[in-house]
mmCIF file of the N, C-alpha and C atoms, coordinates in Angstrom:
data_MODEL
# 
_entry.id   MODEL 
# 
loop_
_atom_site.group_PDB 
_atom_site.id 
_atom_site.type_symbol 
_atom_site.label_atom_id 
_atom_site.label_alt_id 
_atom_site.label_comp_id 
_atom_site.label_asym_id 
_atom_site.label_entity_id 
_atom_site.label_seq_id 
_atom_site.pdbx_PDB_ins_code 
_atom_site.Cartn_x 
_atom_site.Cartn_y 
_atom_site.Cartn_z 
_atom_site.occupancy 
_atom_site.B_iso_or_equiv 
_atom_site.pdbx_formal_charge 
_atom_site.auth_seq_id 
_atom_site.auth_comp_id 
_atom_site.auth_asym_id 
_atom_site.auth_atom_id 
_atom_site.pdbx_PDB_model_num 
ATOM 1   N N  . UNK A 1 1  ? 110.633 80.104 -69.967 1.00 0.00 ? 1  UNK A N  1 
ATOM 2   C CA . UNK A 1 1  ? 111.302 81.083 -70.782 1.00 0.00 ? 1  UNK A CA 1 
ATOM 3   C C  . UNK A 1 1  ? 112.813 80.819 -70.827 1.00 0.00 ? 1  UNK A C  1 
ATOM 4   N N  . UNK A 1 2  ? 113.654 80.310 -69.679 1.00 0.00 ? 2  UNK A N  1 
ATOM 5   C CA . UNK A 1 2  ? 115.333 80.092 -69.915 1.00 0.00 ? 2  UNK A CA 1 
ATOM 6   C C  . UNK A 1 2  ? 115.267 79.003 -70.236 1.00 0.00 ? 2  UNK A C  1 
ATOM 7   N N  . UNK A 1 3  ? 114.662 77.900 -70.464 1.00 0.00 ? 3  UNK A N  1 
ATOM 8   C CA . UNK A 1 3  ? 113.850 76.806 -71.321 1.00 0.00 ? 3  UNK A CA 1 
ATOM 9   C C  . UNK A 1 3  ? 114.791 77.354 -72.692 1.00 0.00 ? 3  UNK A C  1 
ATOM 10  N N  . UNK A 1 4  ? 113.832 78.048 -72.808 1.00 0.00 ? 4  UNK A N  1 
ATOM 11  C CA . UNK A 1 4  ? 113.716 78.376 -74.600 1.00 0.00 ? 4  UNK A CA 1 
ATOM 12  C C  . UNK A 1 4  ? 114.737 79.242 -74.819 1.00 0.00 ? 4  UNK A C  1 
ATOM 13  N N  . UNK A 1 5  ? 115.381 80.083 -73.766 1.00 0.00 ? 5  UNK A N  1 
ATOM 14  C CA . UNK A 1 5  ? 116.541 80.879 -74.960 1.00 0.00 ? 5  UNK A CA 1 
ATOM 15  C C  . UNK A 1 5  ? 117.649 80.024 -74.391 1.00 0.00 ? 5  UNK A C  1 
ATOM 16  N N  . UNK A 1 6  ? 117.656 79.029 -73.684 1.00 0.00 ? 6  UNK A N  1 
ATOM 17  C CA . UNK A 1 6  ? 119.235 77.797 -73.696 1.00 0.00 ? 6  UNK A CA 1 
ATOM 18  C C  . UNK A 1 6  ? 118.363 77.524 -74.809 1.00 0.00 ? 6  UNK A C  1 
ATOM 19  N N  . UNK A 1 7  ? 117.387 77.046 -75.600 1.00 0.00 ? 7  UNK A N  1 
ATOM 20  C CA . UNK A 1 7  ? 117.800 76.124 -76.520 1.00 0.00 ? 7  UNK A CA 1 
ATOM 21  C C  . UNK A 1 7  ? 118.045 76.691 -77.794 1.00 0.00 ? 7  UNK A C  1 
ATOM 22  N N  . UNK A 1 8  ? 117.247 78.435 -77.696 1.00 0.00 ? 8  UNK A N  1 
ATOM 23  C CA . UNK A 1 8  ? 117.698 79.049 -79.008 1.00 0.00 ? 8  UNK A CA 1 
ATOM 24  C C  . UNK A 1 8  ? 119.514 79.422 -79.206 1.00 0.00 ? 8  UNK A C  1 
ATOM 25  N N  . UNK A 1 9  ? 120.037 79.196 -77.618 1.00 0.00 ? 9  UNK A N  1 
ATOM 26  C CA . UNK A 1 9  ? 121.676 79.383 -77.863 1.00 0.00 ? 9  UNK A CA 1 
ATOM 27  C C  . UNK A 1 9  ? 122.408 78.469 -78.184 1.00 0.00 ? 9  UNK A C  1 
ATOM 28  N N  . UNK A 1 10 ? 121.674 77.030 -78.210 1.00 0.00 ? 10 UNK A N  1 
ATOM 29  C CA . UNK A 1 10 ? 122.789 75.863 -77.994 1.00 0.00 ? 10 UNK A CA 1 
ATOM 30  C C  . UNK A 1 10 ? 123.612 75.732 -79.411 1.00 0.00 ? 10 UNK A C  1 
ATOM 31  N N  . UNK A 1 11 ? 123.828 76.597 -79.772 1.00 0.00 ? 11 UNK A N  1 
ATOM 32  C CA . UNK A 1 11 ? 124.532 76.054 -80.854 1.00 0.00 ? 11 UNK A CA 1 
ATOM 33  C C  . UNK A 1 11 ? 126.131 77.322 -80.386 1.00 0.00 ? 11 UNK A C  1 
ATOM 34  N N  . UNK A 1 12 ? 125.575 78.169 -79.402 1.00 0.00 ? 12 UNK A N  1 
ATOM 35  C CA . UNK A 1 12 ? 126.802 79.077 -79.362 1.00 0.00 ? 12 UNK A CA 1 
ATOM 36  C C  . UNK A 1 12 ? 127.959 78.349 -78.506 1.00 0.00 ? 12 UNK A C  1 
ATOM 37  N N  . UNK A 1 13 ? 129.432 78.245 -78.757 1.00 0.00 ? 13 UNK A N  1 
ATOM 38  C CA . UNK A 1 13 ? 130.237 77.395 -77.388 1.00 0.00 ? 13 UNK A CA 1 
ATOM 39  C C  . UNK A 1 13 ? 130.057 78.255 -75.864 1.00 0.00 ? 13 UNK A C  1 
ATOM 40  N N  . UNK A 1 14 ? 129.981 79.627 -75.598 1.00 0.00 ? 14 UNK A N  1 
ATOM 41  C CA . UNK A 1 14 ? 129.885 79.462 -74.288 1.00 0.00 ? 14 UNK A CA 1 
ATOM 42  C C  . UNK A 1 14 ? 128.854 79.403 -73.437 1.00 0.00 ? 14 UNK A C  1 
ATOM 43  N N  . UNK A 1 15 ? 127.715 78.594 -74.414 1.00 0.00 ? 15 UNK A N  1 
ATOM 44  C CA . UNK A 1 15 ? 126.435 78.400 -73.631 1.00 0.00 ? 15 UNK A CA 1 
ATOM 45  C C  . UNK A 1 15 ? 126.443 77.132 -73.224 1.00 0.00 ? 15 UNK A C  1 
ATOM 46  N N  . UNK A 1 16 ? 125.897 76.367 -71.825 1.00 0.00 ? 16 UNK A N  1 
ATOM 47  C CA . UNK A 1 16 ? 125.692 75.344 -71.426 1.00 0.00 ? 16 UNK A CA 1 
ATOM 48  C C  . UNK A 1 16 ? 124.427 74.595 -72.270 1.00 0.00 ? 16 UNK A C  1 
ATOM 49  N N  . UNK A 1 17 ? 125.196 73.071 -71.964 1.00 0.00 ? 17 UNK A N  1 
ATOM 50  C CA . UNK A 1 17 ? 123.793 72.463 -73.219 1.00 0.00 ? 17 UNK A CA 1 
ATOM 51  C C  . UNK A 1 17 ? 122.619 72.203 -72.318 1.00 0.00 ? 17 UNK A C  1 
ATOM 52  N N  . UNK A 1 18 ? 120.938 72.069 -72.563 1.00 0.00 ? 18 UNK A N  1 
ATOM 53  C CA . UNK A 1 18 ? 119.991 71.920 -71.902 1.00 0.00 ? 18 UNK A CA 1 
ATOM 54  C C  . UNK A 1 18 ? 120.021 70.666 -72.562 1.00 0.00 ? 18 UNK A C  1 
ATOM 55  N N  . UNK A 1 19 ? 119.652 69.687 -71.608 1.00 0.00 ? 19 UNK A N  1 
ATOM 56  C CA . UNK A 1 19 ? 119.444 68.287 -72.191 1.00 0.00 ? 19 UNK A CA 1 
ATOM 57  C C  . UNK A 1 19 ? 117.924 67.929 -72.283 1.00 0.00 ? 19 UNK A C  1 
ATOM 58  N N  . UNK A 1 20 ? 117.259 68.536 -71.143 1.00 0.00 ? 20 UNK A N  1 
ATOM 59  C CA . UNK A 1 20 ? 115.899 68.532 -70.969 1.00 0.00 ? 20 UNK A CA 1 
ATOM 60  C C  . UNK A 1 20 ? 114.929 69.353 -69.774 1.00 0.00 ? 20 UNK A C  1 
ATOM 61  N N  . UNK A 1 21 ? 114.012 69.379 -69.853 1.00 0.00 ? 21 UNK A N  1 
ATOM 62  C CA . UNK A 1 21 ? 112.906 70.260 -68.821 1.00 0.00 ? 21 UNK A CA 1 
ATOM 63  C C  . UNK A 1 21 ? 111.976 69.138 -67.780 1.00 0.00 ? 21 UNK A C  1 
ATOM 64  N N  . UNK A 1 22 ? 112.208 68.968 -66.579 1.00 0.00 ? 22 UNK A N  1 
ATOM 65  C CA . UNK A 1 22 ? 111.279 67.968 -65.972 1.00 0.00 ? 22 UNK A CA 1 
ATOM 66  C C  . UNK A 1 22 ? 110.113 69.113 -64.984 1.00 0.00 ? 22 UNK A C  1 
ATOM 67  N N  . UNK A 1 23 ? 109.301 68.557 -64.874 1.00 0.00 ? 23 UNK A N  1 
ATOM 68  C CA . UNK A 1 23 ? 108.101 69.322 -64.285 1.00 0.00 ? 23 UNK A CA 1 
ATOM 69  C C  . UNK A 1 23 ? 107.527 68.262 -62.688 1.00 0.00 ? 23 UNK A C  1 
ATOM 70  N N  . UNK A 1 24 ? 107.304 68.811 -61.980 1.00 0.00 ? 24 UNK A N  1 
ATOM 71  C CA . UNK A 1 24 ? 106.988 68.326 -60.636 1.00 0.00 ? 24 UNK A CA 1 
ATOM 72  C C  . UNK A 1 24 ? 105.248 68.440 -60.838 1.00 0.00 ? 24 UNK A C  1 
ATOM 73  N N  . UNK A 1 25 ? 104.353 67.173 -61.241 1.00 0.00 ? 25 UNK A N  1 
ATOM 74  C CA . UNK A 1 25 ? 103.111 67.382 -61.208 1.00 0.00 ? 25 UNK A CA 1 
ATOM 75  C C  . UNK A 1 25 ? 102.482 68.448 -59.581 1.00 0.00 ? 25 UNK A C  1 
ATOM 76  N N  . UNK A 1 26 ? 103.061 68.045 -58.608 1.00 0.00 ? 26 UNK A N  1 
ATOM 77  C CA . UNK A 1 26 ? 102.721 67.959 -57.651 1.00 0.00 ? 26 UNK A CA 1 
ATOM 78  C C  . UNK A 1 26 ? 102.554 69.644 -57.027 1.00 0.00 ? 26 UNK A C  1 
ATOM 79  N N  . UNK A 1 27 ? 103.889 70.310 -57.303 1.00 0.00 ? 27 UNK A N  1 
ATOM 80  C CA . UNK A 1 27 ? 103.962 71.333 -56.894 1.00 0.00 ? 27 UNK A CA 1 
ATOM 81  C C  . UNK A 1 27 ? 104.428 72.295 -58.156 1.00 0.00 ? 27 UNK A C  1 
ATOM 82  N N  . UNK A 1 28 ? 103.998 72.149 -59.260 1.00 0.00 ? 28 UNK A N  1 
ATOM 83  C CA . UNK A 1 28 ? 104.295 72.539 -60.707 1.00 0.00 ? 28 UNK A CA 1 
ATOM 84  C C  . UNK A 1 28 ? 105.430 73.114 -60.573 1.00 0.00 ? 28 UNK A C  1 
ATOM 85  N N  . UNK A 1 29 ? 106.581 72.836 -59.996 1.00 0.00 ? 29 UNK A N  1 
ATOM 86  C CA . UNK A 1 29 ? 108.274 73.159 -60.152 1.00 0.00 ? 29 UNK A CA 1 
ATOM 87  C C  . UNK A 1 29 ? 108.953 72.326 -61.689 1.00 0.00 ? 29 UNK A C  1 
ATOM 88  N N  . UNK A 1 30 ? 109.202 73.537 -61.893 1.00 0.00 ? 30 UNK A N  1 
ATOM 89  C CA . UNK A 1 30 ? 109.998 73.011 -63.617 1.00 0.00 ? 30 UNK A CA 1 
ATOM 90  C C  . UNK A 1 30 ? 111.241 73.231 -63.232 1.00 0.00 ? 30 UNK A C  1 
ATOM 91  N N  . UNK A 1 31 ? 112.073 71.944 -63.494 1.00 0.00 ? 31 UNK A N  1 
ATOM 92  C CA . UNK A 1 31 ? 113.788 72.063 -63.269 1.00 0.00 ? 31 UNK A CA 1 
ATOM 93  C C  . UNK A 1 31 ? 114.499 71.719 -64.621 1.00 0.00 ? 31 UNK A C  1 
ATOM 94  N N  . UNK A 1 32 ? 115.487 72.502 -64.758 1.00 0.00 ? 32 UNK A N  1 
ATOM 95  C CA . UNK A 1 32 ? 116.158 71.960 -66.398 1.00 0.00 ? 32 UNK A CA 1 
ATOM 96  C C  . UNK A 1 32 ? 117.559 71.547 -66.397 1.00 0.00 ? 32 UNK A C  1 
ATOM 97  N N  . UNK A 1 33 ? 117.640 70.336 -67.019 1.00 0.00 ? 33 UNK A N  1 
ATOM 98  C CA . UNK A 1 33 ? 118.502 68.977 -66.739 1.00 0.00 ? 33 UNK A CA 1 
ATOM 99  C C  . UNK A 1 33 ? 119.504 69.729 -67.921 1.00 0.00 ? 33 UNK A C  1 
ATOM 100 N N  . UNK A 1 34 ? 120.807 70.294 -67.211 1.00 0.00 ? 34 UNK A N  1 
ATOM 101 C CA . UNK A 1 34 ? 121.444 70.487 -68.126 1.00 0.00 ? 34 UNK A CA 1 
ATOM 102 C C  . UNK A 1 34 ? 123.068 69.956 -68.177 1.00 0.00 ? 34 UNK A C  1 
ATOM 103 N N  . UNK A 1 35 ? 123.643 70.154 -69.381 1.00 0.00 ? 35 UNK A N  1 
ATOM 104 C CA . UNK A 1 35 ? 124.927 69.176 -69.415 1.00 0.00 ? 35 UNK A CA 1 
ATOM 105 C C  . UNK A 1 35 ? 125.859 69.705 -68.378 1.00 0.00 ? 35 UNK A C  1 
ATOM 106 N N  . UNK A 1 36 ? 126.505 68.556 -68.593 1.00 0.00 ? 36 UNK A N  1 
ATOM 107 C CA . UNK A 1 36 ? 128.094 69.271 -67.360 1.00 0.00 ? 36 UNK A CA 1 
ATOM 108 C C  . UNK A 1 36 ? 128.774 69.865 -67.745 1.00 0.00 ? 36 UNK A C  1 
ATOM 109 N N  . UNK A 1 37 ? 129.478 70.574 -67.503 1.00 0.00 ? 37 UNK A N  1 
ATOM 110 C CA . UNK A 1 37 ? 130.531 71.503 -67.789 1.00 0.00 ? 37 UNK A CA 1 
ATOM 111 C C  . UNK A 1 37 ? 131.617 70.701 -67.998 1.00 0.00 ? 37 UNK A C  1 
ATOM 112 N N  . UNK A 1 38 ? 132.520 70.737 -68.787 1.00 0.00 ? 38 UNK A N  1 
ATOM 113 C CA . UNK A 1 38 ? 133.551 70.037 -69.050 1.00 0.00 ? 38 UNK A CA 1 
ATOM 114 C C  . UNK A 1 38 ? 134.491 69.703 -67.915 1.00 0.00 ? 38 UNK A C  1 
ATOM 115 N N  . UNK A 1 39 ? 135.061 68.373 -67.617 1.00 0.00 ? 39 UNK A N  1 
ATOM 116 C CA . UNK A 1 39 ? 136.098 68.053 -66.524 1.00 0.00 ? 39 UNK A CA 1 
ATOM 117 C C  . UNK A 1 39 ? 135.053 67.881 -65.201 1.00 0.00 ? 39 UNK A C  1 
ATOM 118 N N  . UNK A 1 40 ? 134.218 67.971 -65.429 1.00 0.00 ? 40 UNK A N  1 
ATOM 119 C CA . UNK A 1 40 ? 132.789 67.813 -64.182 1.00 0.00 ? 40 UNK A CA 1 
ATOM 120 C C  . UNK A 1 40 ? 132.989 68.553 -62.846 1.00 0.00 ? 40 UNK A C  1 
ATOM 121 N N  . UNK A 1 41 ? 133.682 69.458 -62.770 1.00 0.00 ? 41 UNK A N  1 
ATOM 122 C CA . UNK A 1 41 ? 133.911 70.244 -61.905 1.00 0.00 ? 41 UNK A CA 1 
ATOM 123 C C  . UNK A 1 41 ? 132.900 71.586 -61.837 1.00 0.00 ? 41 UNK A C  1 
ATOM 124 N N  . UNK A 1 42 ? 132.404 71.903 -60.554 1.00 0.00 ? 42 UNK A N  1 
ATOM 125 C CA . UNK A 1 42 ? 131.088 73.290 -60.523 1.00 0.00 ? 42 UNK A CA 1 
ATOM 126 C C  . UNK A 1 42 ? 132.355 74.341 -60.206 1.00 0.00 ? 42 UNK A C  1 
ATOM 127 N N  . UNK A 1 43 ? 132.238 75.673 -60.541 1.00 0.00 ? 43 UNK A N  1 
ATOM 128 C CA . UNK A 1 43 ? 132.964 76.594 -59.605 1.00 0.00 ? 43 UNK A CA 1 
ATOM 129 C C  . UNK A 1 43 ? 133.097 76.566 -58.569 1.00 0.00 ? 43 UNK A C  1 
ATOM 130 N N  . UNK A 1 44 ? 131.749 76.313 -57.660 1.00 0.00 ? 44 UNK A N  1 
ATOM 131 C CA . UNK A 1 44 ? 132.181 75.795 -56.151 1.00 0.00 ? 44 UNK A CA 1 
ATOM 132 C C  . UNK A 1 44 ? 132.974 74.574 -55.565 1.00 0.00 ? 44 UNK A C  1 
ATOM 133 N N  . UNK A 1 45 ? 133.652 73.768 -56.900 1.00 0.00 ? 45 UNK A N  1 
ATOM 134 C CA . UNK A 1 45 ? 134.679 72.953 -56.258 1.00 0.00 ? 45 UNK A CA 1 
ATOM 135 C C  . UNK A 1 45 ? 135.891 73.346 -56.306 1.00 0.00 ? 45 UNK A C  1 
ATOM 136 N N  . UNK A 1 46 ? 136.181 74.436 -56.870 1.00 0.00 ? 46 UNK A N  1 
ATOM 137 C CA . UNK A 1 46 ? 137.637 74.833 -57.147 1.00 0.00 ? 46 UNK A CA 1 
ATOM 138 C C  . UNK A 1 46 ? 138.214 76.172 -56.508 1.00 0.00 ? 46 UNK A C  1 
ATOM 139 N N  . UNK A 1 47 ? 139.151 76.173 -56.678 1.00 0.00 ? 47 UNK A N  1 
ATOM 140 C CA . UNK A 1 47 ? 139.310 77.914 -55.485 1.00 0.00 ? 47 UNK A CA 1 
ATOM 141 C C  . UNK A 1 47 ? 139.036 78.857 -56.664 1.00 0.00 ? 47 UNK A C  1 
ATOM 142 N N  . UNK A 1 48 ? 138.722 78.766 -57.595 1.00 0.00 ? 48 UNK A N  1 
ATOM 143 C CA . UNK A 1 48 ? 138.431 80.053 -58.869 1.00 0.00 ? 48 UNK A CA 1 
ATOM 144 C C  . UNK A 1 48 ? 137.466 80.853 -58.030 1.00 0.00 ? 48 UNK A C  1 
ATOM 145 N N  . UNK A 1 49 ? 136.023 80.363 -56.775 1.00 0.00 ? 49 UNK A N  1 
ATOM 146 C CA . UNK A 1 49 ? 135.104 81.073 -56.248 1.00 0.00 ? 49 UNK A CA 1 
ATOM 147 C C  . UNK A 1 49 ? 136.296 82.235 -55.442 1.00 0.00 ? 49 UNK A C  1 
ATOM 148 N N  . UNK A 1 50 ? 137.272 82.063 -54.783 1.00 0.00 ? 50 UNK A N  1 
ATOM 149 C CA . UNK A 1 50 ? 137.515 82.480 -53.517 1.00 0.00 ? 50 UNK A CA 1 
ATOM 150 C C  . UNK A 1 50 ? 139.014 83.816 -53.671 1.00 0.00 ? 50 UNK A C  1 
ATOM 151 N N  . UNK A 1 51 ? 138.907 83.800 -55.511 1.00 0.00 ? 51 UNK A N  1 
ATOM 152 C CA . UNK A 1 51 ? 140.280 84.309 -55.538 1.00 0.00 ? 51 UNK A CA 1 
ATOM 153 C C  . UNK A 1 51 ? 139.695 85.627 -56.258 1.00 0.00 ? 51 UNK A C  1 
ATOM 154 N N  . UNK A 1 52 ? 140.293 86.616 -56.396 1.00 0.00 ? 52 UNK A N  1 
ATOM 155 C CA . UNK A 1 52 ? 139.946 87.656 -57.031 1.00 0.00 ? 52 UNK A CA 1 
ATOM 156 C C  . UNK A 1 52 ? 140.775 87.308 -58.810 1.00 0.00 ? 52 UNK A C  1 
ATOM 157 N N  . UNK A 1 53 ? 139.879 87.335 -60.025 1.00 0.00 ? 53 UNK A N  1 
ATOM 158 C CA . UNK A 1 53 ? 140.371 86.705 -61.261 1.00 0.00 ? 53 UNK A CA 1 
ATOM 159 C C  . UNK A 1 53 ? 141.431 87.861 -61.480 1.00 0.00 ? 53 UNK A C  1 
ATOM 160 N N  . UNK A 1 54 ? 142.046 88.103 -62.470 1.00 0.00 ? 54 UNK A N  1 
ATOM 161 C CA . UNK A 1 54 ? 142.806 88.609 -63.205 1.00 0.00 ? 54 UNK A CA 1 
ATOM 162 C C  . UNK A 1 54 ? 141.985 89.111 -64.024 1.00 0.00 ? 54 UNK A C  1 
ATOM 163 N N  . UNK A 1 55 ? 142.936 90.328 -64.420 1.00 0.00 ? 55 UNK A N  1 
ATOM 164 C CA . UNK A 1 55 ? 142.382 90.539 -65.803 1.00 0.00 ? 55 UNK A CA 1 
ATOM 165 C C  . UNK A 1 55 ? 142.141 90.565 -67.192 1.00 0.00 ? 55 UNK A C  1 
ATOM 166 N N  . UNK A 1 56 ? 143.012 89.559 -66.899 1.00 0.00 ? 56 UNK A N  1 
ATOM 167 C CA . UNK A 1 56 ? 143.100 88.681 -68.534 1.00 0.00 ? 56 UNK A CA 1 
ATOM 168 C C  . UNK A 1 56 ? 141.843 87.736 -68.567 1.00 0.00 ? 56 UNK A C  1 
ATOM 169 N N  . UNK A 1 57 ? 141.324 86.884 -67.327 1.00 0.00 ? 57 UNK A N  1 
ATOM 170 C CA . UNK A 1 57 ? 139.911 86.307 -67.135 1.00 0.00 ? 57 UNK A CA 1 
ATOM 171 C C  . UNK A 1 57 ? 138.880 87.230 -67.238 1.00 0.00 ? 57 UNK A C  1 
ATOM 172 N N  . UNK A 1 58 ? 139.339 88.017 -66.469 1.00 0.00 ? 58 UNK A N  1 
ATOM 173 C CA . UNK A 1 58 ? 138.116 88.895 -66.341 1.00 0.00 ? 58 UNK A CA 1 
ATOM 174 C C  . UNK A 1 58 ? 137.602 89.461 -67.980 1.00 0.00 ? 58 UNK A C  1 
ATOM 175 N N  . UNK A 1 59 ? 138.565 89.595 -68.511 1.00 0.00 ? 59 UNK A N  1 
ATOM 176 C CA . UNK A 1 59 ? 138.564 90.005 -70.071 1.00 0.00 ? 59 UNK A CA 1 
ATOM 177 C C  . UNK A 1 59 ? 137.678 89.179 -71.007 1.00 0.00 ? 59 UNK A C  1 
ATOM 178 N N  . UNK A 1 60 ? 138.256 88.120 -70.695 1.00 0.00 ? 60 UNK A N  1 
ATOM 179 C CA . UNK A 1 60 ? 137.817 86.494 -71.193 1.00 0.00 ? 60 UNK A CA 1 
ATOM 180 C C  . UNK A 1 60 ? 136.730 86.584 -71.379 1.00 0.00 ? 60 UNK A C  1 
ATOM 181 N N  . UNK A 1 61 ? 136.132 86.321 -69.761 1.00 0.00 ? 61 UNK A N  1 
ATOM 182 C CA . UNK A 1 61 ? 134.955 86.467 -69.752 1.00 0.00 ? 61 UNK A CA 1 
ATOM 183 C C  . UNK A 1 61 ? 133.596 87.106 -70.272 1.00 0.00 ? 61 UNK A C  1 
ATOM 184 N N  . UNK A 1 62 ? 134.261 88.536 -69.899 1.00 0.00 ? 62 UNK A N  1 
ATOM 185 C CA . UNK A 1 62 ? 133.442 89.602 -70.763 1.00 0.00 ? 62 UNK A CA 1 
ATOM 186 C C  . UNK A 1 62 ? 133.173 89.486 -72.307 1.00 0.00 ? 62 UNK A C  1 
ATOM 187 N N  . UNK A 1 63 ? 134.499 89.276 -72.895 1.00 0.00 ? 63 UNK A N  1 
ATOM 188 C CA . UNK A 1 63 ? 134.275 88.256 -74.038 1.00 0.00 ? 63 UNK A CA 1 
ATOM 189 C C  . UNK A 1 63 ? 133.154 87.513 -74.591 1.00 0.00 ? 63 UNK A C  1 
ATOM 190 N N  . UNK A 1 64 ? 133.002 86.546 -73.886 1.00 0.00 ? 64 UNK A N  1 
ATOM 191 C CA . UNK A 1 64 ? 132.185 85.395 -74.277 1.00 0.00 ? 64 UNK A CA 1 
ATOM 192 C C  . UNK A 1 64 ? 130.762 85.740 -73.600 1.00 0.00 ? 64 UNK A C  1 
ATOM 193 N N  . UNK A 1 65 ? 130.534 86.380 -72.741 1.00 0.00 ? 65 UNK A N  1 
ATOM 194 C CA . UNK A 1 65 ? 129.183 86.844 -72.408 1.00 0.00 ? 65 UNK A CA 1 
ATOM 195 C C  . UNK A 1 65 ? 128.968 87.872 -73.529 1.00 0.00 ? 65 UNK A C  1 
ATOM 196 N N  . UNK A 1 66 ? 129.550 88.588 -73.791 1.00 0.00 ? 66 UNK A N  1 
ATOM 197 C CA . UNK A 1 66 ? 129.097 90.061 -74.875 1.00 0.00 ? 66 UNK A CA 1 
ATOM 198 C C  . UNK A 1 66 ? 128.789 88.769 -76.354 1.00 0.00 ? 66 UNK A C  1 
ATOM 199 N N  . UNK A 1 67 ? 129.706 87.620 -76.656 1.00 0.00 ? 67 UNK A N  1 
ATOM 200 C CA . UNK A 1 67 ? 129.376 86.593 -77.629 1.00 0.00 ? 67 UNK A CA 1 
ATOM 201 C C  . UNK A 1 67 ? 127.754 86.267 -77.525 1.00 0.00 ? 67 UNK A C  1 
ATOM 202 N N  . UNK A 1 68 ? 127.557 85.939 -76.721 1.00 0.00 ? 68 UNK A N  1 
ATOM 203 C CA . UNK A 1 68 ? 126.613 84.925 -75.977 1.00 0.00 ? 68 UNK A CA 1 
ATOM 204 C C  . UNK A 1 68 ? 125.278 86.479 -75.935 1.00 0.00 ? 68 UNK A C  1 
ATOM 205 N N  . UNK A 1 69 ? 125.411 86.905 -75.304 1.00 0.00 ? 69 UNK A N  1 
ATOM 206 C CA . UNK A 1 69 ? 124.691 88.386 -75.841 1.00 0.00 ? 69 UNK A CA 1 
ATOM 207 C C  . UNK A 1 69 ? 124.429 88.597 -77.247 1.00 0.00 ? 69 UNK A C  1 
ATOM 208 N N  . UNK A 1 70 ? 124.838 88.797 -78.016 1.00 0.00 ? 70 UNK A N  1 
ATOM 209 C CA . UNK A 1 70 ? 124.652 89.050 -79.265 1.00 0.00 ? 70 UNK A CA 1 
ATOM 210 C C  . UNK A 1 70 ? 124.196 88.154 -80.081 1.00 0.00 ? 70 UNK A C  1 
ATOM 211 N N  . UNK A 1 71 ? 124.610 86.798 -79.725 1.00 0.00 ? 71 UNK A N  1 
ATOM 212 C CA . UNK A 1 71 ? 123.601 85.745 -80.289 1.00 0.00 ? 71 UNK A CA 1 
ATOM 213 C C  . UNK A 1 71 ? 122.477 85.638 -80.132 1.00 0.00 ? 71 UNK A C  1 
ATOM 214 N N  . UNK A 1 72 ? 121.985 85.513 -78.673 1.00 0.00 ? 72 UNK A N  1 
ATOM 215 C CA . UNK A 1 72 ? 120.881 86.031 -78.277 1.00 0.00 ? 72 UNK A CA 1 
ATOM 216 C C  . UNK A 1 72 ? 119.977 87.378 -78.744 1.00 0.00 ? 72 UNK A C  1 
ATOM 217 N N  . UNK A 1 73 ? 120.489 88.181 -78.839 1.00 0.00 ? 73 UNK A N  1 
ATOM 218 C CA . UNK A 1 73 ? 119.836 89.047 -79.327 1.00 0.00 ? 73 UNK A CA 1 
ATOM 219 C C  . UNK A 1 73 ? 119.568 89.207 -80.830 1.00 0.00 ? 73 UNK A C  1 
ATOM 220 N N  . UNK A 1 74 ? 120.367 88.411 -81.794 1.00 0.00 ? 74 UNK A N  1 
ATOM 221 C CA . UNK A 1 74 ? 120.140 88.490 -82.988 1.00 0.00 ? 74 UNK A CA 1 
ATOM 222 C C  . UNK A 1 74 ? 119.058 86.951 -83.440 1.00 0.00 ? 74 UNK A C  1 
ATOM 223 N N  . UNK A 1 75 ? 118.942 86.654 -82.574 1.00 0.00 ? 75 UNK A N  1 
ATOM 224 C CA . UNK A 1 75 ? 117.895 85.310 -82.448 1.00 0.00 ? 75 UNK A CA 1 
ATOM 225 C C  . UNK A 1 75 ? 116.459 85.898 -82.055 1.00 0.00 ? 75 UNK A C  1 
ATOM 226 N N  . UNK A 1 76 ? 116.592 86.732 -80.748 1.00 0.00 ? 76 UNK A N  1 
ATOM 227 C CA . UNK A 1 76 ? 115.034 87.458 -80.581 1.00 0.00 ? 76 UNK A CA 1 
ATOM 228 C C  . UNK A 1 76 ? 114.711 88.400 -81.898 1.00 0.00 ? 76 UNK A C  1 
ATOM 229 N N  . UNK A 1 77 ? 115.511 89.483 -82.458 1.00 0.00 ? 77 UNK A N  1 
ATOM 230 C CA . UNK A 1 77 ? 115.263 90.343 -83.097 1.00 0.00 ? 77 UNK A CA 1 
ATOM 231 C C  . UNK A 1 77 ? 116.646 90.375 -84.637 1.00 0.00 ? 77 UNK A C  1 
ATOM 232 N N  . UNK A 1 78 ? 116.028 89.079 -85.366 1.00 0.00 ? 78 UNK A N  1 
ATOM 233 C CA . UNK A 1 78 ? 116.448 88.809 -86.417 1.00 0.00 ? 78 UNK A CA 1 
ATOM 234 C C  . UNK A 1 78 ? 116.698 89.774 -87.490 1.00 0.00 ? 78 UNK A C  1 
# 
């Protein structure tokens, strides 16, 4: 299922790209191969985890998730 709504978002910018879905015959674990984040850095390499944001980020953020929300939702219920 997060399969399918990364790929119904990939066209929005603050969604990460899915490149692909691999499946573990063995122990049927599905993992999904997705792009890097720009500058190849995770949050856990940078002190952004350890600081309390601002609220101009914090703003940001909310931003682009409420984006990313609404795409989504106008994709399930067209």
């Amino acid at each position: 299922m997060e399969a399918g709504c990364l790929r119904a978002c990939r066209s929005h910018p603050s969604i990460i790209v899915i490149d692909g879905v691999a499946a573990d015959p063995k122990t049927k674990d599905v993992h999904l191969v997705l792009g890097l984040i720009q500058g190849g850095l995770s949050l856990r390499d940078s002190d952004y985890m350890w600081r309390t944001p601002s609220e101009d980020t914090v703003r940001e953020m909310m931003r682009q998730l409420i984006g990313a929300a609404k795409g989504t939702w106008s994709w399930l219920y067209p």
